[in-house]
Backbone as CSV, one residue per row, in Angstrom:
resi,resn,N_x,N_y,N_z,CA_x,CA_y,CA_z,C_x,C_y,C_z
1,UNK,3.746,-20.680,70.118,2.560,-21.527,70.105,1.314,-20.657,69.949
2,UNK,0.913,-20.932,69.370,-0.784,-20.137,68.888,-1.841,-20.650,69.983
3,UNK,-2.687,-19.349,70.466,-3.647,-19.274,71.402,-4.554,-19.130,70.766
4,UNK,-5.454,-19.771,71.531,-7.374,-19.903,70.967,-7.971,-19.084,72.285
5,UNK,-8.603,-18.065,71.992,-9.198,-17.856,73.313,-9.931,-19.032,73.520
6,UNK,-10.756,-18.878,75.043,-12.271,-19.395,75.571,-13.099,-18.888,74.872
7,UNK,-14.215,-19.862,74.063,-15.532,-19.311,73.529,-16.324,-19.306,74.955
8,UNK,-15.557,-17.807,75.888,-16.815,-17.671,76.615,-18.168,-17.158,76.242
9,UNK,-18.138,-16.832,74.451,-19.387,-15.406,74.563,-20.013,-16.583,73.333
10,UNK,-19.936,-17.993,73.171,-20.645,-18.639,72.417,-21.266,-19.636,73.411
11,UNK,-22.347,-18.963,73.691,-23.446,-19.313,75.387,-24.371,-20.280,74.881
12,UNK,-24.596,-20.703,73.368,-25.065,-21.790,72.556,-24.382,-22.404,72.053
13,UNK,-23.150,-22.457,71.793,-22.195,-23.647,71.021,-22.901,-24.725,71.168
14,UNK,-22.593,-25.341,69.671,-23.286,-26.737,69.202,-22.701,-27.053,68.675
15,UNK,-22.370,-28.709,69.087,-21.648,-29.474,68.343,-21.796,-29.895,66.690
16,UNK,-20.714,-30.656,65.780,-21.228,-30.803,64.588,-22.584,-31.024,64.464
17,UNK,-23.028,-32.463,64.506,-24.182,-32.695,64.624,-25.213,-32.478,64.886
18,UNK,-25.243,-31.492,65.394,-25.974,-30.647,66.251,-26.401,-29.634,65.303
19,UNK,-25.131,-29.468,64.363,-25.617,-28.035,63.805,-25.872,-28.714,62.265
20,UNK,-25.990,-29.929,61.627,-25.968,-30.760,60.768,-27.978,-30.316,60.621
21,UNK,-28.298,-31.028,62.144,-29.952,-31.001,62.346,-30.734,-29.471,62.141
22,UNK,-29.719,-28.500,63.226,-30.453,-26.957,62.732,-30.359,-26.592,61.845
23,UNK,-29.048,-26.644,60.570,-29.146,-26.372,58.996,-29.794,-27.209,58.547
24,UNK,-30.455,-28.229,58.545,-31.628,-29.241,57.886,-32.884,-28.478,57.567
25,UNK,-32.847,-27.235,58.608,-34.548,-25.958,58.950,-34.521,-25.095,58.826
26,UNK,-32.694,-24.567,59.266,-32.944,-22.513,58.692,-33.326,-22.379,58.131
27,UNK,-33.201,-21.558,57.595,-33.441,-20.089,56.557,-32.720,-19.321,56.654
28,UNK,-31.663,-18.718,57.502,-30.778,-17.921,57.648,-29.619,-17.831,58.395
29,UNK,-28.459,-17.937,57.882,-27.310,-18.545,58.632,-26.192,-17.799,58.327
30,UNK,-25.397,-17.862,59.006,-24.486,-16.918,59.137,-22.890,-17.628,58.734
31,UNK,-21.932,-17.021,58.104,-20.686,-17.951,58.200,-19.581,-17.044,58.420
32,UNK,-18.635,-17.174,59.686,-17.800,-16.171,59.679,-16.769,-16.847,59.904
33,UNK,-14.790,-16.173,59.959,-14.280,-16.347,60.242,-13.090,-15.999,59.396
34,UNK,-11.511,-16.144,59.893,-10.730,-15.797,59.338,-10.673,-15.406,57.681
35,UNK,-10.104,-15.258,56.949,-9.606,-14.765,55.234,-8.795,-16.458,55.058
36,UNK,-9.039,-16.864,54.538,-8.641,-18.206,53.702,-9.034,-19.496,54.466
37,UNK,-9.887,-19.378,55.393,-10.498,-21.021,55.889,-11.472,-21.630,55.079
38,UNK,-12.437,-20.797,54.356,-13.109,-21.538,53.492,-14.461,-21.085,53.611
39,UNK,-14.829,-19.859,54.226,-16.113,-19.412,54.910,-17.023,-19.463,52.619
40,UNK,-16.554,-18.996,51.944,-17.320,-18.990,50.945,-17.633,-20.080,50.059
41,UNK,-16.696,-21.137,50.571,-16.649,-22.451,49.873,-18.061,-23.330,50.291
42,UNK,-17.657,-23.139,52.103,-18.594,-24.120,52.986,-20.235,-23.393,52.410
43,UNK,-19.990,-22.069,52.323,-21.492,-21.121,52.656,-22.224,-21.402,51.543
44,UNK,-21.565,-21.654,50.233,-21.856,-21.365,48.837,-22.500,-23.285,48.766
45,UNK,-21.227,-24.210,49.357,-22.616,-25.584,49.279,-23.307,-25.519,49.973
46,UNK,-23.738,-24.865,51.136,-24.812,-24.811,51.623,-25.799,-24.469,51.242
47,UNK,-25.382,-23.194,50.765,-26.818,-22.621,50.347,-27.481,-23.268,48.607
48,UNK,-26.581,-24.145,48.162,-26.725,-25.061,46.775,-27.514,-26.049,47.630
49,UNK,-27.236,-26.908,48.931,-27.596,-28.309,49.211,-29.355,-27.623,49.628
50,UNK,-29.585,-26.231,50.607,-30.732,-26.063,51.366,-31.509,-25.146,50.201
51,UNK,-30.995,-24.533,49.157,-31.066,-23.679,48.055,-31.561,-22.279,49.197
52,UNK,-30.195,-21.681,49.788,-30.474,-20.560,49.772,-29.911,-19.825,48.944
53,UNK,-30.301,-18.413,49.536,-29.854,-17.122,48.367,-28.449,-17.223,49.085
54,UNK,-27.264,-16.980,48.423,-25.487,-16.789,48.883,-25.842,-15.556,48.352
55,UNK,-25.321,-14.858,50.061,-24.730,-13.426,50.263,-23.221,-13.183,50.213
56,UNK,-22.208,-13.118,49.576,-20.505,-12.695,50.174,-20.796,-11.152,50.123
57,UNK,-20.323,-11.059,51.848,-20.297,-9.599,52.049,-18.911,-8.638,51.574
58,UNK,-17.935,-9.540,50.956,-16.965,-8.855,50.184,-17.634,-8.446,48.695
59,UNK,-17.960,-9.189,47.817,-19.180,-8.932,46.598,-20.172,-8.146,46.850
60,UNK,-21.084,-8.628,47.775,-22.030,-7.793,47.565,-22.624,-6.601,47.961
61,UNK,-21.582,-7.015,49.440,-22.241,-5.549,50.339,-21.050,-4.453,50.329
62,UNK,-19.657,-5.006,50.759,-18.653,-4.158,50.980,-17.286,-3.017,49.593
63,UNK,-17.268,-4.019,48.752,-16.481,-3.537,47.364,-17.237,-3.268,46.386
64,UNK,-16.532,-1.980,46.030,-16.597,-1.625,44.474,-15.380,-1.755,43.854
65,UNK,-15.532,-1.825,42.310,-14.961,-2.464,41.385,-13.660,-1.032,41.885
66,UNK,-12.333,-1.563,41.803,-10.952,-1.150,41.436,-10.866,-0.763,43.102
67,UNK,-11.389,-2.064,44.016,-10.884,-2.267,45.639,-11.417,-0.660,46.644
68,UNK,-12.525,-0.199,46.044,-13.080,0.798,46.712,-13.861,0.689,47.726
69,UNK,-13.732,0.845,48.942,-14.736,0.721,50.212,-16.154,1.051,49.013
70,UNK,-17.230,0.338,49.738,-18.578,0.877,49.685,-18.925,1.941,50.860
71,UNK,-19.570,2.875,50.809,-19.566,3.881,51.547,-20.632,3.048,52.783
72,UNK,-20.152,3.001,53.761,-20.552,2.658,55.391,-22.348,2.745,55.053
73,UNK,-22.891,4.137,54.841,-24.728,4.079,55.061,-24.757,3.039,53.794
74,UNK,-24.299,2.939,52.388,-25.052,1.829,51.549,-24.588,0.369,52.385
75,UNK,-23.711,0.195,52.637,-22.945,-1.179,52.858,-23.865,-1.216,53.904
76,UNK,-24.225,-0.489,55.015,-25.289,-1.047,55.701,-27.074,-0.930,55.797
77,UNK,-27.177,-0.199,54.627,-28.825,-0.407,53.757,-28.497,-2.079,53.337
78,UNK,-27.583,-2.113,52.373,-27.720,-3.615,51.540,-27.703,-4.369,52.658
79,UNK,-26.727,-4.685,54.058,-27.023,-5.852,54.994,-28.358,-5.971,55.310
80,UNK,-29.506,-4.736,55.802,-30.555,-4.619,56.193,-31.471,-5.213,55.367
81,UNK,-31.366,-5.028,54.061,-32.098,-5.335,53.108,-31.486,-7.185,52.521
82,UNK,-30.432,-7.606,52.796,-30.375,-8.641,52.911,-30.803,-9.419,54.044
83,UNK,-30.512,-8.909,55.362,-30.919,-9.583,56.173,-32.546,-10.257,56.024
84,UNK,-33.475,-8.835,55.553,-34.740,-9.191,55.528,-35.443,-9.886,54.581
85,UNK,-34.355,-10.587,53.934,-35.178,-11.830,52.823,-35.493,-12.797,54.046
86,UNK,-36.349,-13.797,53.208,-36.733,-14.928,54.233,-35.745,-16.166,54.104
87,UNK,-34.845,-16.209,53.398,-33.923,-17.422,53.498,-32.408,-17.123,52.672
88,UNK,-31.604,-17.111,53.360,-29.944,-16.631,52.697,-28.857,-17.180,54.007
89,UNK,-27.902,-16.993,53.308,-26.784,-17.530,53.867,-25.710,-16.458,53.237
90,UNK,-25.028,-15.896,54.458,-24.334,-15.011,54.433,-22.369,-15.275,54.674
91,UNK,-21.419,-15.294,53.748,-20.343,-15.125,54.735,-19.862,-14.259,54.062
92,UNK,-18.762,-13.802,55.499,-18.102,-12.607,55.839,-18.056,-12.600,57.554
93,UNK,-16.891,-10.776,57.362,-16.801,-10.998,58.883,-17.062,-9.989,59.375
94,UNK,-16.838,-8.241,59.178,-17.143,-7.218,59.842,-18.179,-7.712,61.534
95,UNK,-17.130,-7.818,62.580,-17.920,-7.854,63.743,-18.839,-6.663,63.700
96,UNK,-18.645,-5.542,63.433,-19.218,-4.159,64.209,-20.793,-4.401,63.240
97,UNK,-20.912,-5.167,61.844,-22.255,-5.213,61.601,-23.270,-6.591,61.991
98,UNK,-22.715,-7.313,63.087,-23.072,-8.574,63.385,-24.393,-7.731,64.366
99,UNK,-24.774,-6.641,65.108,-25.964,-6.991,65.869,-26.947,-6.237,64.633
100,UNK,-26.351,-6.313,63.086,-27.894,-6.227,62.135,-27.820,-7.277,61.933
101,UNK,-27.062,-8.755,61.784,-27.273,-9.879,61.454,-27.801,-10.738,62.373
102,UNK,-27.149,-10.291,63.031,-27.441,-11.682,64.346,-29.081,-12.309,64.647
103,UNK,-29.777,-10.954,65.072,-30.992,-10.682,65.432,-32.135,-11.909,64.122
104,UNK,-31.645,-11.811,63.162,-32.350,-12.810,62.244,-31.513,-14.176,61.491
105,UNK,-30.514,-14.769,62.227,-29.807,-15.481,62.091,-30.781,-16.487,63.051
106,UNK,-30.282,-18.050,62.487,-30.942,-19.096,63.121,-29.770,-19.888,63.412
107,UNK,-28.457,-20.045,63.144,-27.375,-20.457,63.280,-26.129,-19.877,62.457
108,UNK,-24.811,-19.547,63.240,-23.360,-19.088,63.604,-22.904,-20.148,62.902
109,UNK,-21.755,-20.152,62.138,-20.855,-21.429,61.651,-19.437,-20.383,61.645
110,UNK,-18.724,-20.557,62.323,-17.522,-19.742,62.743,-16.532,-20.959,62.072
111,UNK,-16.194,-20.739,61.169,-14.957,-21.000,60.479,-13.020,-20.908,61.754
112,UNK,-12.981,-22.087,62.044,-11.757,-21.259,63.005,-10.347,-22.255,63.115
113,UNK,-9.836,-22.699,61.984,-8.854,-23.340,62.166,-7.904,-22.674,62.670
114,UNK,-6.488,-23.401,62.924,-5.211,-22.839,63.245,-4.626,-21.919,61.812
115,UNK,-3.857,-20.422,62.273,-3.756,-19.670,60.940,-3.247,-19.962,60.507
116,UNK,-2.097,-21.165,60.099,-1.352,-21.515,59.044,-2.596,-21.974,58.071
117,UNK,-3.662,-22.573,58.489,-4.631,-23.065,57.565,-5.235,-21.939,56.855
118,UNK,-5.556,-20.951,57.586,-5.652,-19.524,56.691,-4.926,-19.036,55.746
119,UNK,-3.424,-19.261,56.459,-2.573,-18.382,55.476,-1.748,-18.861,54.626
120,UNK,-2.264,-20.747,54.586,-2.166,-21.782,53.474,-3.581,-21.261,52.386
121,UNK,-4.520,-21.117,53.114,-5.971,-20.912,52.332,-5.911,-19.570,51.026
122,UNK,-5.146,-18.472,52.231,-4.896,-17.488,51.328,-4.077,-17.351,50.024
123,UNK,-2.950,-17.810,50.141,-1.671,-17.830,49.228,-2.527,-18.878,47.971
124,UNK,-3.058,-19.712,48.562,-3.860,-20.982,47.587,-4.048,-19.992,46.378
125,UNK,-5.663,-19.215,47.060,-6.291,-18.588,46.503,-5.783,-17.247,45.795
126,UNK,-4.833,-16.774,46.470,-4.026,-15.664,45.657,-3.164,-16.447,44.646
127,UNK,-2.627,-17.404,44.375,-2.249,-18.433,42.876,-3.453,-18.586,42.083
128,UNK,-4.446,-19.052,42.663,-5.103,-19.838,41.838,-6.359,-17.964,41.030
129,UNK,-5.973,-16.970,41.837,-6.729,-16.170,41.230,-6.386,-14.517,40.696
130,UNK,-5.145,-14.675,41.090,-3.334,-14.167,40.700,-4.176,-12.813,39.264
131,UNK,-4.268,-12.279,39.690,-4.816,-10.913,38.659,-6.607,-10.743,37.830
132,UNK,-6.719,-11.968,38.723,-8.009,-11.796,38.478,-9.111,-11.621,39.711
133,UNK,-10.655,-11.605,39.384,-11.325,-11.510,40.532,-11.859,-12.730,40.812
134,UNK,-11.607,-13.083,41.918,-12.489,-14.429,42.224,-13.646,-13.910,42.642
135,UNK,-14.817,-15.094,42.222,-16.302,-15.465,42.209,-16.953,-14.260,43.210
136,UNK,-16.284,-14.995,44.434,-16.828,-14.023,45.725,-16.438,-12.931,45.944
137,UNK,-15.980,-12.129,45.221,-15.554,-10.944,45.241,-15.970,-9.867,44.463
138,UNK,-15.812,-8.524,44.502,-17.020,-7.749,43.686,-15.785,-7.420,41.765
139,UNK,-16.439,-7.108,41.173,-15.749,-6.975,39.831,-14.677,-6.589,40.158
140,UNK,-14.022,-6.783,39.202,-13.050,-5.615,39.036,-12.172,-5.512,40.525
141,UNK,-12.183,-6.212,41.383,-11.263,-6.616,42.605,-10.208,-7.826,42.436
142,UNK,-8.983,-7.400,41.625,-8.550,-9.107,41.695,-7.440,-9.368,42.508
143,UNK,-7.016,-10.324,42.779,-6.714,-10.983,44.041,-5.584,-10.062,44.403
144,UNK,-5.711,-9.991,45.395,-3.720,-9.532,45.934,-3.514,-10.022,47.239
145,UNK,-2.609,-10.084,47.349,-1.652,-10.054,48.594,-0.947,-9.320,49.386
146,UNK,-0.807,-8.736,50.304,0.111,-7.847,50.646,0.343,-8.495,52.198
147,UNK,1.433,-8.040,52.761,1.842,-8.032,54.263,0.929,-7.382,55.441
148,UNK,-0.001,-6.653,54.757,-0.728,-5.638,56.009,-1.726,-7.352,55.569
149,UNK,-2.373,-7.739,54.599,-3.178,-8.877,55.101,-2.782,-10.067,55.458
150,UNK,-1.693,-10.559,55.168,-0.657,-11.435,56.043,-0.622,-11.420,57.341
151,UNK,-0.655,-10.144,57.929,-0.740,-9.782,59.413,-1.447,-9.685,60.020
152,UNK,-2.832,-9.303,59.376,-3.618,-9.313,59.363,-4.667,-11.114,59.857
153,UNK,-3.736,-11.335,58.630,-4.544,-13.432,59.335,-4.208,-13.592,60.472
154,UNK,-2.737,-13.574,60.282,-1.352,-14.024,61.996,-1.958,-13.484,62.969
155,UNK,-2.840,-12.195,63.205,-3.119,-11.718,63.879,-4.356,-11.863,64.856
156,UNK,-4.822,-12.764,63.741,-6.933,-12.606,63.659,-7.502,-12.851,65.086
157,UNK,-6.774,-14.412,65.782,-7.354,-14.569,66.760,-7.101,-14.127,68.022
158,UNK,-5.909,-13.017,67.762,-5.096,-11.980,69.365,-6.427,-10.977,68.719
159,UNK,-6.481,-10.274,67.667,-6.933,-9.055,67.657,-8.605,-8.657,66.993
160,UNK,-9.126,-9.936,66.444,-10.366,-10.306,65.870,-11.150,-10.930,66.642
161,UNK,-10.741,-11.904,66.712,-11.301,-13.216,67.582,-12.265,-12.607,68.542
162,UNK,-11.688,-11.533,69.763,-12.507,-11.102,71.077,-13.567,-10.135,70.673
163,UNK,-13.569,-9.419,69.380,-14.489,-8.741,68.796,-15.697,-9.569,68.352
164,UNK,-15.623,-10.864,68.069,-16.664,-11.626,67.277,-17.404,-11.849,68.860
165,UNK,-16.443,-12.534,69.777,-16.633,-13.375,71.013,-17.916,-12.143,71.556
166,UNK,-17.166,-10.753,71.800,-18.378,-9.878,72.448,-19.878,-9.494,71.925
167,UNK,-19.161,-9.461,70.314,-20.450,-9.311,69.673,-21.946,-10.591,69.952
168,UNK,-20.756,-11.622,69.580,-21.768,-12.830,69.607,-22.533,-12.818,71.259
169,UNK,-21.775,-12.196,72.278,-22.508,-12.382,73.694,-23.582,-11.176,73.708
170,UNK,-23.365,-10.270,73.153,-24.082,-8.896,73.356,-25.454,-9.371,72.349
171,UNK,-24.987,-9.575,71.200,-26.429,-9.622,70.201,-26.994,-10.587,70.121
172,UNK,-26.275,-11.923,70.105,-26.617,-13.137,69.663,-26.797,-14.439,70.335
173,UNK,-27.267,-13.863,71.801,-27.183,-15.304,72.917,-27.438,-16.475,72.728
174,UNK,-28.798,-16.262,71.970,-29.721,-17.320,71.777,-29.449,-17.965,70.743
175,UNK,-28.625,-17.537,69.804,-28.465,-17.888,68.310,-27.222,-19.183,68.756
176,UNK,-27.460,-20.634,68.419,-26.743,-21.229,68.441,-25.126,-21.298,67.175
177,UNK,-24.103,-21.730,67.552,-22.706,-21.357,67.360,-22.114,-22.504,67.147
178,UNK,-21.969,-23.042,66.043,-20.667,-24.365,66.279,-19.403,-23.668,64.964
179,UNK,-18.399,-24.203,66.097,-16.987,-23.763,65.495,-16.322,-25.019,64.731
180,UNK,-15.613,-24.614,63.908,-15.164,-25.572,62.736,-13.877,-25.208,62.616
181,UNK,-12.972,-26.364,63.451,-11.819,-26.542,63.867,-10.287,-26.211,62.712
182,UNK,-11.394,-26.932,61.801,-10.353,-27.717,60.090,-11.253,-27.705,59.200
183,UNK,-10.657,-28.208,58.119,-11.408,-28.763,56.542,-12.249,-29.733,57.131
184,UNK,-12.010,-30.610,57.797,-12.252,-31.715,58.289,-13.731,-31.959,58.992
185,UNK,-13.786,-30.819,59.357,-14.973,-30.978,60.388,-16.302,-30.082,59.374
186,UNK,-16.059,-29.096,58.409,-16.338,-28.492,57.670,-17.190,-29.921,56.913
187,UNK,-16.116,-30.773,56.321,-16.583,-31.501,55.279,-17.589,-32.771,55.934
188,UNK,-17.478,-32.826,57.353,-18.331,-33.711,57.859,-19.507,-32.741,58.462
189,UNK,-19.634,-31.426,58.342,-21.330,-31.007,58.599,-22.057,-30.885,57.060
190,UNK,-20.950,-31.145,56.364,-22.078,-30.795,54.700,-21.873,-32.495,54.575
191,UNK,-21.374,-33.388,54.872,-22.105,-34.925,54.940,-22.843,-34.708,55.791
192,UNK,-23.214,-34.644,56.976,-24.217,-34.747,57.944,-25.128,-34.014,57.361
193,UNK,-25.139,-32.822,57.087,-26.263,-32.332,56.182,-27.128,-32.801,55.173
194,UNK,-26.432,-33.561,54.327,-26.542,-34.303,52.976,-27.118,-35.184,53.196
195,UNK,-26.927,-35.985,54.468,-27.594,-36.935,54.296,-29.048,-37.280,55.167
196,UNK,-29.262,-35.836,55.845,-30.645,-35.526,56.456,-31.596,-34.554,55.354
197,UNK,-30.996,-34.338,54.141,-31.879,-33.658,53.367,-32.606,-34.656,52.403
C-alpha cells in the first residue's frame, strides 16, 4: 500500500478554490511534483489563461542538448535571473533550489497523485515522444526511459517527498500550498480559474 506522508511543512495549504482566487493575482507561481503527473501541462495553461512567461526547469535551466547536466553556477544564475522577472510560472522540482524560488513565489501547486498516475504519465509520454524531444525539454534531449527513472517515480514520495516538505517549512512558510491529488482536481483549478478571469 502506498504512503503519503503528513503535509506537516505545508503551514499554508489551500484548498482548490482557494488557490483558483490566488492564481486569479499572482505573478509568480511555482509547480512541482513527481515526473509524469502533469506539472508542465497544468503550468503551461496557466501561464496561457494569466499570460505568464512558462519557465520548464528541465528546458531551460537544467539540460543541454545530448542529456548534459548544465553546470550547477549557470543552472543557478538562470533560476536567479528567472526568478527576478515580474510574472512567470515555473515547473520543475530540484528541492535544494526551492529557497531561490520560494522567497518570490506567491503560490505552491504541488502536483501529487498516487505513482501509478506518474508512472502511467511517464510511459504515456515516453510513446507519445519515443526518440524525440518533447516541448518541455531542452533540444536535442529525447525521451527515454530507463529503470533508474522508474525507481526513481516508485520512489518519489519515501525519498523526495520529505525534501520538498522541509524545504517548503524552512523557506516558504508564508507562501500558500495546495496539493493536487489527480487529473481531476488539476482540471477543476484551471475551471475555477477560467471562470474568475
Amino acid at each position: 500500500m502506498e504512503q503519503t506522508l503528513a503535509p506537516q511543512a505545508l503551514v499554508r495549504a489551500v484548498d482548490i478554490d482557494q488557490a483558483a482566487r490566488i492564481l486569479e493575482k499572482a505573478d509568480r507561481v511555482l509547480v512541482i511534483g513527481c515526473s509524469g503527473t502533469g506539472k508542465s501541462t497544468l503550468a503551461q495553461a496557466i501561464a496561457s489563461l494569466r499570460v505568464l512567461t512558462y519557465v520548464s526547469m528541465d528546458r531551460d535551466i537544467f539540460w543541454l542538448p545530448g542529456w548534459k547536466s548544465r553546470p550547477r553556477p549557470e543552472a543557478i544564475a538562470l533560476i536567479e535571473q528567472a526568478v527576478a522577472g515580474p510574472r512567470w510560472i515555473m515547473d520543475g522540482n530540484s528541492p535544494s533550489t526551492l529557497p531561490l524560488r520560494l522567497p518570490r513565489t506567491d503560490i505552491v501547486i504541488w502536483r501529487r497523485p498516487p505513482r501509478y498516475v506518474a508512472l502511467r504519465g511517464v510511459i504515456s509520454r515516453w510513446l507519445r515522444y519515443r526518440g524525440h524531444s518533447r516541448p518541455e525539454m531542452a533540444p536535442g534531449c529525447p525521451e527515454r526511459l530507463d529503470w533508474k527513472f522508474l525507481r526513481y517515480i516508485w520512489t518519489f514520495e519515501r525519498d523526495e517527498a520529505p525534501q520538498f516538505e522541509g524545504m517548503l517549512a524552512r523557506h516558504g512558510g508564508n507562501v500558500p500550498v495546495v496539493t493536487l491529488k489527480s487529473y481531476r482536481d488539476g482540471e477543476e483549478l484551471l475551471s475555477l480559474l477560467r471562470s474568475k478571469i
